[in-house]
C-alpha positions in Angstrom: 114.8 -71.4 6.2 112.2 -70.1 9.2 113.8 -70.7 12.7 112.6 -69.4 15.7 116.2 -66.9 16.2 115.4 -65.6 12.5 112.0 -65.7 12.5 111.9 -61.9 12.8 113.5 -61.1 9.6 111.4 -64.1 7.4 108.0 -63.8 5.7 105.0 -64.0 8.3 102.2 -65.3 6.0 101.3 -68.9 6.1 102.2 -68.9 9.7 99.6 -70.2 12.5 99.9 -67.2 15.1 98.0 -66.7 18.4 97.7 -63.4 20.3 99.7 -63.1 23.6 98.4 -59.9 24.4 97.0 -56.7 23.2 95.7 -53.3 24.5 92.4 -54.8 22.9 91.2 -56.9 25.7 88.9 -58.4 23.0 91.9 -59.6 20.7 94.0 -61.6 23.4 93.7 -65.4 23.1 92.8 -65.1 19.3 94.1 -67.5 16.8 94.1 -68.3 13.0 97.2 -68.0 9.8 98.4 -64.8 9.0 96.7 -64.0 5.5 98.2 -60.6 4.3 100.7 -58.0 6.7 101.0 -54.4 6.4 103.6 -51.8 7.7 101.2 -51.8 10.6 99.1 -54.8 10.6 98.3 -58.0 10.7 95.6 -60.0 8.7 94.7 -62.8 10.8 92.0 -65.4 9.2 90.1 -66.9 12.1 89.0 -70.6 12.3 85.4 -69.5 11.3 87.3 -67.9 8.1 86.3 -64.6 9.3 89.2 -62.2 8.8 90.2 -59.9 11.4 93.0 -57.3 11.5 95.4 -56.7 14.4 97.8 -53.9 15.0 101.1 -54.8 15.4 103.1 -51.7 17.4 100.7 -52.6 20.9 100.0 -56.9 20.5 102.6 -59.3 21.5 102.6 -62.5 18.9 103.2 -65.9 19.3 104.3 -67.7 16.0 104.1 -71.2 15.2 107.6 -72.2 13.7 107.7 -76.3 13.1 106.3 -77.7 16.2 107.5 -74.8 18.4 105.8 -71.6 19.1 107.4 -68.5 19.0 106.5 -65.2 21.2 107.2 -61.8 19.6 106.1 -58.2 20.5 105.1 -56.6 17.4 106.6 -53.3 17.6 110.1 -55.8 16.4 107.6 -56.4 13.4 106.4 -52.7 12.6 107.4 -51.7 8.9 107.0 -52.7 5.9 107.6 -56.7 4.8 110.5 -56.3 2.5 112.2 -53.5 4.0 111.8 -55.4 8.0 113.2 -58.5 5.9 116.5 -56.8 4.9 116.4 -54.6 8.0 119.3 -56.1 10.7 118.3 -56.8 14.2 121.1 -56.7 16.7 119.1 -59.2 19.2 115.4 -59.5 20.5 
Protein backbone atom coordinates (compact mmCIF):
# COMPACT_ATOMS: atom_id res chain seq x y z
CA UNK A 1 0.00 0.00 0.00
CA UNK A 2 1.27 3.71 -1.27
CA UNK A 3 1.86 6.02 1.86
CA UNK A 4 3.43 9.17 1.79
CA UNK A 5 6.77 7.64 4.26
CA UNK A 6 6.95 4.71 1.45
CA UNK A 7 6.08 6.44 -1.34
CA UNK A 8 9.70 6.41 -2.46
CA UNK A 9 10.20 2.90 -2.83
CA UNK A 10 6.33 2.15 -4.63
CA UNK A 11 5.45 2.38 -8.28
CA UNK A 12 5.02 6.16 -9.60
CA UNK A 13 2.71 5.59 -12.57
CA UNK A 14 -0.92 6.33 -12.17
CA UNK A 15 0.04 9.00 -9.80
CA UNK A 16 -1.24 12.87 -10.25
CA UNK A 17 2.24 14.76 -9.79
CA UNK A 18 2.92 18.50 -10.08
CA UNK A 19 6.39 20.07 -10.43
CA UNK A 20 7.91 21.97 -7.47
CA UNK A 21 10.81 23.08 -9.17
CA UNK A 22 13.19 22.52 -11.90
CA UNK A 23 16.33 23.99 -13.44
CA UNK A 24 13.76 24.34 -16.49
CA UNK A 25 12.16 27.51 -15.51
CA UNK A 26 9.60 26.42 -18.19
CA UNK A 27 8.65 23.00 -16.33
CA UNK A 28 7.85 24.43 -12.77
CA UNK A 29 4.13 24.60 -11.99
CA UNK A 30 3.40 21.69 -14.51
CA UNK A 31 0.89 19.07 -13.77
CA UNK A 32 -0.70 15.83 -15.26
CA UNK A 33 -0.29 11.49 -14.20
CA UNK A 34 2.89 10.03 -14.55
CA UNK A 35 2.46 7.76 -17.81
CA UNK A 36 5.81 5.70 -18.17
CA UNK A 37 9.33 6.40 -15.76
CA UNK A 38 12.79 5.78 -16.86
CA UNK A 39 16.14 5.44 -14.94
CA UNK A 40 16.12 9.18 -15.61
CA UNK A 41 12.86 10.31 -16.40
CA UNK A 42 9.62 11.07 -15.98
CA UNK A 43 6.62 10.85 -18.50
CA UNK A 44 4.18 13.28 -17.47
CA UNK A 45 0.76 13.32 -19.59
CA UNK A 46 -0.53 16.99 -19.40
CA UNK A 47 -4.21 17.93 -19.10
CA UNK A 48 -4.28 18.79 -22.88
CA UNK A 49 -2.99 14.93 -23.19
CA UNK A 50 0.14 16.22 -24.62
CA UNK A 51 3.03 14.20 -23.09
CA UNK A 52 5.95 15.76 -21.83
CA UNK A 53 9.16 14.36 -20.29
CA UNK A 54 10.94 15.66 -17.18
CA UNK A 55 14.33 14.81 -15.78
CA UNK A 56 14.35 13.51 -12.57
CA UNK A 57 18.21 14.09 -10.94
CA UNK A 58 17.45 18.37 -11.11
CA UNK A 59 13.16 18.64 -10.51
CA UNK A 60 11.68 18.43 -7.17
CA UNK A 61 8.16 16.42 -7.29
CA UNK A 62 5.13 16.64 -5.50
CA UNK A 63 2.99 13.39 -5.53
CA UNK A 64 -0.54 13.05 -4.98
CA UNK A 65 -0.88 10.09 -2.37
CA UNK A 66 -4.86 9.78 -1.28
CA UNK A 67 -5.93 13.25 -0.56
CA UNK A 68 -2.45 14.34 0.43
CA UNK A 69 0.36 15.54 -1.66
CA UNK A 70 3.70 14.52 -1.31
CA UNK A 71 7.03 16.63 -2.15
CA UNK A 72 10.13 14.64 -3.35
CA UNK A 73 13.43 15.77 -4.98
CA UNK A 74 14.07 13.41 -7.76
CA UNK A 75 17.56 12.69 -7.48
CA UNK A 76 15.76 10.11 -4.28
CA UNK A 77 13.99 8.79 -7.55
CA UNK A 78 16.99 8.34 -10.08
CA UNK A 79 17.44 4.63 -11.20
CA UNK A 80 15.74 2.26 -12.62
CA UNK A 81 11.90 1.30 -11.29
CA UNK A 82 12.50 -2.11 -10.08
CA UNK A 83 15.81 -1.84 -8.85
CA UNK A 84 14.84 1.86 -6.76
CA UNK A 85 11.77 -0.43 -5.59
CA UNK A 86 14.02 -3.02 -3.78
CA UNK A 87 16.72 -0.42 -3.14
CA UNK A 88 16.56 0.63 0.95
CA UNK A 89 16.41 4.14 1.89
CA UNK A 90 17.71 4.98 5.37
CA UNK A 91 15.36 8.31 5.62
CA UNK A 92 14.48 11.26 3.12
Amino acid sequence: MRTPENLVRHELIGLNVKIVQSLNKTHAGLGGKVVDETRNMLFIEKADGKEIAIPKEVTVFSFEVGRVWVKIDGRLLVGRPEDRIKKKLKTW
